[in-house]
N, CA, C and O atoms as CSV, one atom per row, in Angstrom:
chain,resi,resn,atom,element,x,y,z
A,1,UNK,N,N,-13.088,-2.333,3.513
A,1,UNK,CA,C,-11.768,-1.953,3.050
A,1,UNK,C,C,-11.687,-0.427,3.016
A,1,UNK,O,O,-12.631,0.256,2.618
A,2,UNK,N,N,-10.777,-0.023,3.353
A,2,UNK,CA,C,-10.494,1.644,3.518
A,2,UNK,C,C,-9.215,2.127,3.025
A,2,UNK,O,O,-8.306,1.300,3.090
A,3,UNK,N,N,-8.886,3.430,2.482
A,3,UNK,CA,C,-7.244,3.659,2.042
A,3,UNK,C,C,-6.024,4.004,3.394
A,3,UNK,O,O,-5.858,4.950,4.163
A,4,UNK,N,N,-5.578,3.148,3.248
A,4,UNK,CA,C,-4.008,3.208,4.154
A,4,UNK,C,C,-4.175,1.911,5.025
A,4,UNK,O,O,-3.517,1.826,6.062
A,5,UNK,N,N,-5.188,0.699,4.581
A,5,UNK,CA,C,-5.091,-0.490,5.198
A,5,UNK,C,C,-3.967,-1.887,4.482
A,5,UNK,O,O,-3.990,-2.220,3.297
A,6,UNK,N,N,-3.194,-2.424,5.397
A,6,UNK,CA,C,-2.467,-2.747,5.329
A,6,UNK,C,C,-2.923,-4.646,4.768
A,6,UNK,O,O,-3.444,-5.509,5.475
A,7,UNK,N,N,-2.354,-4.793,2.870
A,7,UNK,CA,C,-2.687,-6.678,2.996
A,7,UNK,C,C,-1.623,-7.196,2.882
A,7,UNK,O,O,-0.761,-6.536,2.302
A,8,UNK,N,N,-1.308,-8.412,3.328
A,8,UNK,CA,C,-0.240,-9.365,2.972
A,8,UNK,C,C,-0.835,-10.863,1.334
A,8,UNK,O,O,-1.698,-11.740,1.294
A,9,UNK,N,N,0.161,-10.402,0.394
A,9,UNK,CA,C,-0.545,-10.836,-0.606
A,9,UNK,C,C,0.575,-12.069,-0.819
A,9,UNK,O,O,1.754,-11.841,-1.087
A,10,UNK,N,N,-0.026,-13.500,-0.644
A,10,UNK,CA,C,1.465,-14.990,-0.618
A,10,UNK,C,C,1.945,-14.562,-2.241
A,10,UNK,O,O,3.096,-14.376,-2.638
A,11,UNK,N,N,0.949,-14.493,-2.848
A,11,UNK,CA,C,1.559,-14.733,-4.138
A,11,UNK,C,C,1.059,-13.640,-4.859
A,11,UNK,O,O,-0.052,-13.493,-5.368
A,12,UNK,N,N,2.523,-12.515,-4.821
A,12,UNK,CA,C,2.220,-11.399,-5.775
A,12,UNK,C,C,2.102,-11.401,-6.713
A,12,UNK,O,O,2.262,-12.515,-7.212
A,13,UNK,N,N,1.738,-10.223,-7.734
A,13,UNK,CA,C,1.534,-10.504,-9.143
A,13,UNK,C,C,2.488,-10.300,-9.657
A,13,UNK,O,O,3.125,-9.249,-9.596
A,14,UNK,N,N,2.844,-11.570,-10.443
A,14,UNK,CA,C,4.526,-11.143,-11.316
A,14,UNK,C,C,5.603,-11.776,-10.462
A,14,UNK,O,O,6.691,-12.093,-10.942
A,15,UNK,N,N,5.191,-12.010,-8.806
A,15,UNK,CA,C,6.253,-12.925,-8.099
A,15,UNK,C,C,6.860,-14.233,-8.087
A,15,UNK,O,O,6.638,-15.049,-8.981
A,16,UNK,N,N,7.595,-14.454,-7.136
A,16,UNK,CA,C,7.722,-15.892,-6.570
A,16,UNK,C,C,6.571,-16.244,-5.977
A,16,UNK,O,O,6.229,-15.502,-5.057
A,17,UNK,N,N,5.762,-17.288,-6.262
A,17,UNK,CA,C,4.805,-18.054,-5.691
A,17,UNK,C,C,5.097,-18.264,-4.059
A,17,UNK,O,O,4.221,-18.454,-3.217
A,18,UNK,N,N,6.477,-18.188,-3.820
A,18,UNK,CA,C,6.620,-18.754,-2.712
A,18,UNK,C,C,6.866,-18.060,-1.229
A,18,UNK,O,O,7.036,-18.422,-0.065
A,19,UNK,N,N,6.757,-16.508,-2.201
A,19,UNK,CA,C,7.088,-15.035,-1.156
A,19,UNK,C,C,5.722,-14.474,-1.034
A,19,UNK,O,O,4.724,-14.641,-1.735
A,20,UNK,N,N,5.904,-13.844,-0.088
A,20,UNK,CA,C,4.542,-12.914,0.502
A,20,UNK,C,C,5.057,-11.336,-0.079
A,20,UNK,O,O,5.972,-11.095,-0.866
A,21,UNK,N,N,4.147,-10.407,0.594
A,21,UNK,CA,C,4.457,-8.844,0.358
A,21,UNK,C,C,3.406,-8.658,0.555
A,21,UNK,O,O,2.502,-9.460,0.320
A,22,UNK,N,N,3.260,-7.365,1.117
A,22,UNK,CA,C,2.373,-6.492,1.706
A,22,UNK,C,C,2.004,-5.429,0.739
A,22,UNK,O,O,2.792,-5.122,-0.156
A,23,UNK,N,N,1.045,-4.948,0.845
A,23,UNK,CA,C,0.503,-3.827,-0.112
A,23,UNK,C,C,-0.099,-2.839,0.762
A,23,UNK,O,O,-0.708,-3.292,1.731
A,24,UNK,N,N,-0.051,-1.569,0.616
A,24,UNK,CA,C,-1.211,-0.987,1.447
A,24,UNK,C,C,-2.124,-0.399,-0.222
A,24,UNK,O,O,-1.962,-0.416,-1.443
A,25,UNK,N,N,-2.885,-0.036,0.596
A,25,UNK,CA,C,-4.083,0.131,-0.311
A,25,UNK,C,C,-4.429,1.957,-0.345
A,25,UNK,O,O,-4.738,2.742,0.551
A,26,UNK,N,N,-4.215,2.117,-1.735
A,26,UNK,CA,C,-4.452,4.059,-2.005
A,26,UNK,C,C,-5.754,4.320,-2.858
A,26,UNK,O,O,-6.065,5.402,-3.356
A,27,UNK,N,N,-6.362,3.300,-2.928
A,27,UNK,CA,C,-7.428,4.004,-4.006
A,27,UNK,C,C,-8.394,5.408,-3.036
A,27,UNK,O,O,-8.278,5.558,-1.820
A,28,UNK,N,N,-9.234,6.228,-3.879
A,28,UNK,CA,C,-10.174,6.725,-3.323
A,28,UNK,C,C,-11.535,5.718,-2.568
A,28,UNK,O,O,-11.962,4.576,-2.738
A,29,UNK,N,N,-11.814,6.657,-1.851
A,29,UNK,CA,C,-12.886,5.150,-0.771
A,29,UNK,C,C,-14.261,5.239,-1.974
A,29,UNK,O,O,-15.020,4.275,-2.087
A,30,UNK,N,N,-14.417,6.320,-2.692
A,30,UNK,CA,C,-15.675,5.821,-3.066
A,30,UNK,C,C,-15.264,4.694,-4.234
A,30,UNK,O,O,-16.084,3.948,-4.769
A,31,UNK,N,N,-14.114,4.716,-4.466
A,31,UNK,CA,C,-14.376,3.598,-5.936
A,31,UNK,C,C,-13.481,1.565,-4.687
A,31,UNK,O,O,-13.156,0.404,-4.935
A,32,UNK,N,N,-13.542,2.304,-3.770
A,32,UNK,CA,C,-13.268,0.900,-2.637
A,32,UNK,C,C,-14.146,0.633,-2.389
A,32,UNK,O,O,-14.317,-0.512,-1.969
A,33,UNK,N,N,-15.313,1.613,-2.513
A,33,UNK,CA,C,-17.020,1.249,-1.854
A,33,UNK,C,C,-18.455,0.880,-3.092
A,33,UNK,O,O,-19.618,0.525,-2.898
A,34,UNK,N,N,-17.749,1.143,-4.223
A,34,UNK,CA,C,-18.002,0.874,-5.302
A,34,UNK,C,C,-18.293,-0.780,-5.856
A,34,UNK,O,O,-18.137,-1.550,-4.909
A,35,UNK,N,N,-18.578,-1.322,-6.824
A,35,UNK,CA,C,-18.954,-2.917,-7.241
A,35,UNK,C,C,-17.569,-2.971,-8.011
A,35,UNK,O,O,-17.394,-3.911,-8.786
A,36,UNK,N,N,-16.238,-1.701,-7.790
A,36,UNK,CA,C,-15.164,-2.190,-9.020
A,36,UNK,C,C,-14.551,-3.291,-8.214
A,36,UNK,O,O,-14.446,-3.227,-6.989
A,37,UNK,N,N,-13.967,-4.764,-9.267
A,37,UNK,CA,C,-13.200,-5.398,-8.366
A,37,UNK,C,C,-11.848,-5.292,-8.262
A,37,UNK,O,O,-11.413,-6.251,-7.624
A,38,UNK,N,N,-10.985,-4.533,-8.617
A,38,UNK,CA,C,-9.796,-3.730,-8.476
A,38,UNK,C,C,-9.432,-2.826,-7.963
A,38,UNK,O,O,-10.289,-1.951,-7.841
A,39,UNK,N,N,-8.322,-2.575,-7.508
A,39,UNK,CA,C,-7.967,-1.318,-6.393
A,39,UNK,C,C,-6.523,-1.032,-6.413
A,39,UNK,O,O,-5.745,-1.985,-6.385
A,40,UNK,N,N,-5.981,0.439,-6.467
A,40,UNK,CA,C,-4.824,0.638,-6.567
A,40,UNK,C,C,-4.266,0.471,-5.307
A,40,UNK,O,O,-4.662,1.051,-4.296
A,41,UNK,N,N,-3.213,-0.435,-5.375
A,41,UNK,CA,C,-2.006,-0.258,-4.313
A,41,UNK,C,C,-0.741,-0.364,-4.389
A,41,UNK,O,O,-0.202,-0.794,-5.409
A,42,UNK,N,N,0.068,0.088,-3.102
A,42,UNK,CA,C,1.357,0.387,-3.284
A,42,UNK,C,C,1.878,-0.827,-2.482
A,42,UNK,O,O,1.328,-1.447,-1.572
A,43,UNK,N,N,3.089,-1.001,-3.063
A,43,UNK,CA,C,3.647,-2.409,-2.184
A,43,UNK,C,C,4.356,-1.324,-1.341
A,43,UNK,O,O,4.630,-0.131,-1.471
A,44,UNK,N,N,4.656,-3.031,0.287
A,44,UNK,CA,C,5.452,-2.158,0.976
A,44,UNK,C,C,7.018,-2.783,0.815
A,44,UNK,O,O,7.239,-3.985,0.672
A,45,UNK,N,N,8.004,-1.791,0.864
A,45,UNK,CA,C,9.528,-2.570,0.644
A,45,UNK,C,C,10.201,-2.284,2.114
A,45,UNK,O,O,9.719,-1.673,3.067
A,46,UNK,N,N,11.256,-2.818,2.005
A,46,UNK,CA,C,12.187,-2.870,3.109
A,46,UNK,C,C,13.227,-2.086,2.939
A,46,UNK,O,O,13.922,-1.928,3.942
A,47,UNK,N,N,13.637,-1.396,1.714
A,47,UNK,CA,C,14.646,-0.497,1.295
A,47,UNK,C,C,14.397,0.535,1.238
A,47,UNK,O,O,13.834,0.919,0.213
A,48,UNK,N,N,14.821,1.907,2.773
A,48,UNK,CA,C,13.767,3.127,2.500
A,48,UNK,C,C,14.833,4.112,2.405
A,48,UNK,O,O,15.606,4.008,3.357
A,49,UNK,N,N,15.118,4.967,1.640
A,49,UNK,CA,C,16.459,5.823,1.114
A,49,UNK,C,C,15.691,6.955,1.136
A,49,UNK,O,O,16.384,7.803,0.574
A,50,UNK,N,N,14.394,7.574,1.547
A,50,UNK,CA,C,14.051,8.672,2.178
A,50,UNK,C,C,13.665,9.743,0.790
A,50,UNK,O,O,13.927,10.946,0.808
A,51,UNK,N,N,12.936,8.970,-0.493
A,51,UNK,CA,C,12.528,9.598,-1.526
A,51,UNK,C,C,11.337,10.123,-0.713
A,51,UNK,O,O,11.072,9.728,0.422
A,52,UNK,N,N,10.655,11.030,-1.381
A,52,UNK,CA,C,9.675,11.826,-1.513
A,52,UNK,C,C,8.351,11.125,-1.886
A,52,UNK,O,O,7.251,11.611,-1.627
A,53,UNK,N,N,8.593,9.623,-2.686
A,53,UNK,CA,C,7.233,8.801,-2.642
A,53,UNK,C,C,7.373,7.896,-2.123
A,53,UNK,O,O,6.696,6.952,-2.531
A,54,UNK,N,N,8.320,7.644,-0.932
A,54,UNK,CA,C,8.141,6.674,0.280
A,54,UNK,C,C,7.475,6.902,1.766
A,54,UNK,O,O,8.315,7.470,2.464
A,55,UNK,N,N,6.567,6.721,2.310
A,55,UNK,CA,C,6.228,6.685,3.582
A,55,UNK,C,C,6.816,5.492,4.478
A,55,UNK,O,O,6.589,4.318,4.188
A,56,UNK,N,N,7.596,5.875,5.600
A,56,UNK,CA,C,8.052,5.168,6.262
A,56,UNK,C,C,6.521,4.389,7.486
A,56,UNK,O,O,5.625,4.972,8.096
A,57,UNK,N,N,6.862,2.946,7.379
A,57,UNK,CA,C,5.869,2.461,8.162
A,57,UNK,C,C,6.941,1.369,8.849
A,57,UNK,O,O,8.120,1.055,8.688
A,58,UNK,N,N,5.891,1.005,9.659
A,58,UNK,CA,C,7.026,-0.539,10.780
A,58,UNK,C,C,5.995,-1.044,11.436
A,58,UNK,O,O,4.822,-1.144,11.074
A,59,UNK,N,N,6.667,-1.451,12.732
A,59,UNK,CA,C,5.891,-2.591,13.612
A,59,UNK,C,C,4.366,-2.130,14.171
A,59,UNK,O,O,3.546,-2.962,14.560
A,60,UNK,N,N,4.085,-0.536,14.150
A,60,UNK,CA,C,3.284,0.354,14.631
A,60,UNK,C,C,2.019,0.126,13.308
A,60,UNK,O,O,0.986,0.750,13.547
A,61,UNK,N,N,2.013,-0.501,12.282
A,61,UNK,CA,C,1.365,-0.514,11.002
A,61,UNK,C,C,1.112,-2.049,11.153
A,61,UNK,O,O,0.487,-2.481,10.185
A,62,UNK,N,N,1.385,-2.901,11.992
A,62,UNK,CA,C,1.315,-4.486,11.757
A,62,UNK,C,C,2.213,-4.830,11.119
A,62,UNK,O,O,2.183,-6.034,10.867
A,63,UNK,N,N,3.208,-4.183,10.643
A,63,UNK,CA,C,4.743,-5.084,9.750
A,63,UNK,C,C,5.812,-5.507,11.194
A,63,UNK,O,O,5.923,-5.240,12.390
A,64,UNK,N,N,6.434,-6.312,10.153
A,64,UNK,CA,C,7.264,-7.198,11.431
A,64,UNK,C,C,8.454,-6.176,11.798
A,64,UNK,O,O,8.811,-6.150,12.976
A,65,UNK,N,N,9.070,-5.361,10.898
A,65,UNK,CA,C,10.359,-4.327,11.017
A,65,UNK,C,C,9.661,-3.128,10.013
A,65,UNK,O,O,8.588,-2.983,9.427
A,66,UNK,N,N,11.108,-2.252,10.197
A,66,UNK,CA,C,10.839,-0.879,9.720
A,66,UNK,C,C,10.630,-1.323,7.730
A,66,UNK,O,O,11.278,-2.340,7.485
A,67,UNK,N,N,10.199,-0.987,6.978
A,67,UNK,CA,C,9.667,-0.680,5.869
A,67,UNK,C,C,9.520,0.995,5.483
A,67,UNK,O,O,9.810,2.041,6.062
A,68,UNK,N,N,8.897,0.629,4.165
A,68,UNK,CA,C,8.230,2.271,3.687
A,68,UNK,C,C,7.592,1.743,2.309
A,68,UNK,O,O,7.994,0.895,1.511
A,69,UNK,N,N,6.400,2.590,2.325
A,69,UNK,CA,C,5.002,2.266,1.204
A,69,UNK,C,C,5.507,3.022,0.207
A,69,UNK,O,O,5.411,4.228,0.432
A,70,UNK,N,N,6.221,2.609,-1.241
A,70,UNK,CA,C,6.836,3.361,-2.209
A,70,UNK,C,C,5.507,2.919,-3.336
A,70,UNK,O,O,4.855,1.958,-3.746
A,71,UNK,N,N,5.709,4.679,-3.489
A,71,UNK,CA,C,4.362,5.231,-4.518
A,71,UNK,C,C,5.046,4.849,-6.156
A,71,UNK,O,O,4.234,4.367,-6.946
A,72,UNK,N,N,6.103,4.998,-6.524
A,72,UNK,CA,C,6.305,4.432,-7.386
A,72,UNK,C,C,6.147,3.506,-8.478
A,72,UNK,O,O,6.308,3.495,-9.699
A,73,UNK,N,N,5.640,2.477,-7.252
A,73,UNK,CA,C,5.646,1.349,-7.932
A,73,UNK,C,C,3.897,0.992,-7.980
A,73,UNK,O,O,3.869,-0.122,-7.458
A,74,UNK,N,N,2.705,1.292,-8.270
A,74,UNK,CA,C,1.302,1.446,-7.994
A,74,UNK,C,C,0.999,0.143,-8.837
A,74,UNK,O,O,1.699,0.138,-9.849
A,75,UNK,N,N,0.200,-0.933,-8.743
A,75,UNK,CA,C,0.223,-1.699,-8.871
A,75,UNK,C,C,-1.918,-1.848,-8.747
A,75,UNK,O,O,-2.736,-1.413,-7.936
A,76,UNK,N,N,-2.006,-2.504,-9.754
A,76,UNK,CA,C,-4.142,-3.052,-9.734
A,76,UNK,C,C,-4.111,-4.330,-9.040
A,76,UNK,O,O,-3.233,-5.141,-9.332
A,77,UNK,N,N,-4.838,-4.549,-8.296
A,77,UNK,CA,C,-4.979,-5.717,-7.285
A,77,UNK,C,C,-6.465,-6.105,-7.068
A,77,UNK,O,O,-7.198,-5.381,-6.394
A,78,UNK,N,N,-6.876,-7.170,-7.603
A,78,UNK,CA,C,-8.527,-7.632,-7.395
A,78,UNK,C,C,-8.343,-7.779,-5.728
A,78,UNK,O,O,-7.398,-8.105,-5.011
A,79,UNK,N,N,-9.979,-7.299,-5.440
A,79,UNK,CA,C,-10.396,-6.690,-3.932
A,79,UNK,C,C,-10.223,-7.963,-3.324
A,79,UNK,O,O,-9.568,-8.054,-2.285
A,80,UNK,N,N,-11.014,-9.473,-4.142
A,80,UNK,CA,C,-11.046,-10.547,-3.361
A,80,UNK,C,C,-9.414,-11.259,-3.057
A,80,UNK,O,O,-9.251,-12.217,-2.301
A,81,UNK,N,N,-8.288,-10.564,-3.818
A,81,UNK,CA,C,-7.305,-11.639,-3.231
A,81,UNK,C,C,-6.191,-10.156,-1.900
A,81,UNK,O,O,-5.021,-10.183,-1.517
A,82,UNK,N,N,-7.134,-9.299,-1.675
A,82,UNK,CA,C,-6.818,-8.654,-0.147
A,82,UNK,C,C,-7.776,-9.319,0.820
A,82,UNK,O,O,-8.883,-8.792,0.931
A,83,UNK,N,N,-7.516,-10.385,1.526
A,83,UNK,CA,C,-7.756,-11.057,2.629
A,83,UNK,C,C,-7.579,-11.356,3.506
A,83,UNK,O,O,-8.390,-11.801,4.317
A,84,UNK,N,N,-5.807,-11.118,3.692
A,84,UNK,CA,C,-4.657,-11.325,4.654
A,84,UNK,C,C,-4.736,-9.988,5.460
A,84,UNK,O,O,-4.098,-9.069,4.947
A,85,UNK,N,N,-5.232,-9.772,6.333
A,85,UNK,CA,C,-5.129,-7.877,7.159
A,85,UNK,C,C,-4.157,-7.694,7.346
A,85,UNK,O,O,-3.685,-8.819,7.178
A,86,UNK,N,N,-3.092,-6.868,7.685
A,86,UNK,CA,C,-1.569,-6.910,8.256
A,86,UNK,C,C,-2.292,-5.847,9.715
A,86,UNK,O,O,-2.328,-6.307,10.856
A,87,UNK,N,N,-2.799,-4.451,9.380
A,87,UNK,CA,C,-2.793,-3.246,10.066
A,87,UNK,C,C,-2.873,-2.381,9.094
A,87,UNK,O,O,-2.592,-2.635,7.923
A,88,UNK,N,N,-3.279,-1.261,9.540
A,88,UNK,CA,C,-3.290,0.236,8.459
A,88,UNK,C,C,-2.527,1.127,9.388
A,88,UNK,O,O,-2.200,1.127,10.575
A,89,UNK,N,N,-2.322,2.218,7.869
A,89,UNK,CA,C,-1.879,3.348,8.884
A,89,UNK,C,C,-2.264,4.245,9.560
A,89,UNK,O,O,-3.048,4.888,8.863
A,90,UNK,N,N,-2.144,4.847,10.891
A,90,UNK,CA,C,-2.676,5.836,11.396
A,90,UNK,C,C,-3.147,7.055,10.769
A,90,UNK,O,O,-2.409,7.301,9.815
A,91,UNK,N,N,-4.232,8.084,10.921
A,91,UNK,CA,C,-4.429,8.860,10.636
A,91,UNK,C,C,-3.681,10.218,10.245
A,91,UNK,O,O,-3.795,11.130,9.426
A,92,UNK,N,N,-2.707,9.761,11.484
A,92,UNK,CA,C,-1.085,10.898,11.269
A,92,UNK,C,C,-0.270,10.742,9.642
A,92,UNK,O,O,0.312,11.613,8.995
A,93,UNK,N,N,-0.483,9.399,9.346
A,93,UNK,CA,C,0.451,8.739,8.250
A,93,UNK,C,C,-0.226,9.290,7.115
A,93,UNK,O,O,0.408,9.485,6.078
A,94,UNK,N,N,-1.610,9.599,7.210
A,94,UNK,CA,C,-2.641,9.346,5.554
A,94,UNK,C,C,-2.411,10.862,4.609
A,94,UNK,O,O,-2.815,11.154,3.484
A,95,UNK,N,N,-1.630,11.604,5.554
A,95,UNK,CA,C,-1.335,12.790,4.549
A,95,UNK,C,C,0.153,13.077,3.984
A,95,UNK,O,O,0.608,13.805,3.102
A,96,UNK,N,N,0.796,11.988,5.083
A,96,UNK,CA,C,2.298,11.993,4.127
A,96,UNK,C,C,1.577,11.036,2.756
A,96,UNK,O,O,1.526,11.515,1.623
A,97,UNK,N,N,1.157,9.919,3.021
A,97,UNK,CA,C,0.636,8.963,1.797
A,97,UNK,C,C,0.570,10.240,0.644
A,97,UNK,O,O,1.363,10.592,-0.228
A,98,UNK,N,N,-0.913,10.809,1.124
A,98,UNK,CA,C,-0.947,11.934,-0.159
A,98,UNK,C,C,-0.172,12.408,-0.733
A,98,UNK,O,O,-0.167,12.242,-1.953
A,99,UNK,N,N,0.837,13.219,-0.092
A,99,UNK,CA,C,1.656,13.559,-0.476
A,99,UNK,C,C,2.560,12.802,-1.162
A,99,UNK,O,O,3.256,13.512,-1.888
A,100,UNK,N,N,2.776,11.860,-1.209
A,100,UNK,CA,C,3.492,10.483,-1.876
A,100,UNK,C,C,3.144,10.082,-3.124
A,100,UNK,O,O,3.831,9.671,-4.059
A,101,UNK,N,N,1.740,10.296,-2.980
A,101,UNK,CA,C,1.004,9.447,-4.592
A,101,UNK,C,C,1.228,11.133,-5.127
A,101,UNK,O,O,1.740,11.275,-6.237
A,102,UNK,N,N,0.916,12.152,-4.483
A,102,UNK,CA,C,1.019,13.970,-5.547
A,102,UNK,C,C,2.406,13.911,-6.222
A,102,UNK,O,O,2.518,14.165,-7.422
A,103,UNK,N,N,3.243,13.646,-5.613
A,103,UNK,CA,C,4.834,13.469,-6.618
A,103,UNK,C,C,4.807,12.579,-7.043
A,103,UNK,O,O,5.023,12.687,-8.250
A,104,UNK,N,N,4.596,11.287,-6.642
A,104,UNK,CA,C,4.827,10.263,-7.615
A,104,UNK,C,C,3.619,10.348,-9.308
A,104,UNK,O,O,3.681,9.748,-10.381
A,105,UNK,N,N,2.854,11.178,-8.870
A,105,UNK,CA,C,2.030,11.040,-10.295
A,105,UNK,C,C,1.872,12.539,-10.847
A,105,UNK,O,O,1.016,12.983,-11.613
A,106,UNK,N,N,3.130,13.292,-10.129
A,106,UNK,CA,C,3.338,14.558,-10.595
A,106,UNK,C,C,1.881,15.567,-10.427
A,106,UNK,O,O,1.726,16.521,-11.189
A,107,UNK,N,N,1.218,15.352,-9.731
A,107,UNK,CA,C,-0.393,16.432,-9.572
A,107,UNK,C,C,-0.275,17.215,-8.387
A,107,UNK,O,O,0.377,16.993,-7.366
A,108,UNK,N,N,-0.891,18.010,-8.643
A,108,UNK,CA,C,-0.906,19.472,-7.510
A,108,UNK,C,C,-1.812,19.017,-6.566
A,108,UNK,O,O,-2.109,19.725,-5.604
């Protein structure tokens, strides 16, 4: 598991049992490479209005249409129920991310 890889989770936490959603995954790699079984991630939405803690992603990321990974909403997710791969994001993408989680959690 690595940061900016893309899971499809059937049954989110707090959801409909009966919907999927995607998460990409922001933790730092050493605590992904670590024995923790939790990991911060960001869901991905379909509503992208071009904030400052959205990264726009799409079909180029393994999603079916255009999306964007909103930092906002950061969410703890045990490692074993990321199983579903979708795709990650390119290397081009992993410094808008940064920049995404630095405003959304207000740090320099």
């Amino acid at each position: 598991m690595i940061r900016g890889e893309i899971y499809r989770l059937v049954s989110p936490p707090g959801g409909d049992p009966r919907r999927s959603r995607c998460y990409v995954v922001v933790s730092r790699q050493t605590l992904l490479d670590s024995k923790a079984d939790k990991v911060i991630c960001a869901p991905v939405n379909t509503a992208f209005v071009g904030l400052e803690t959205q990264v726009a992603v799409g079909e180029e990321e393994g999603l079916k249409h255009a999306s964007c990974v909103n930092c906002d909403q950061l969410v703890l997710i045990e490692k074993s129920r990321l199983t579903n791969y979708v795709g990650s994001l390119p290397a081009g993408k992993l410094p808008a991310l940064r920049r995404a989680l630095r405003v959304a959690l207000e740090v320099d």
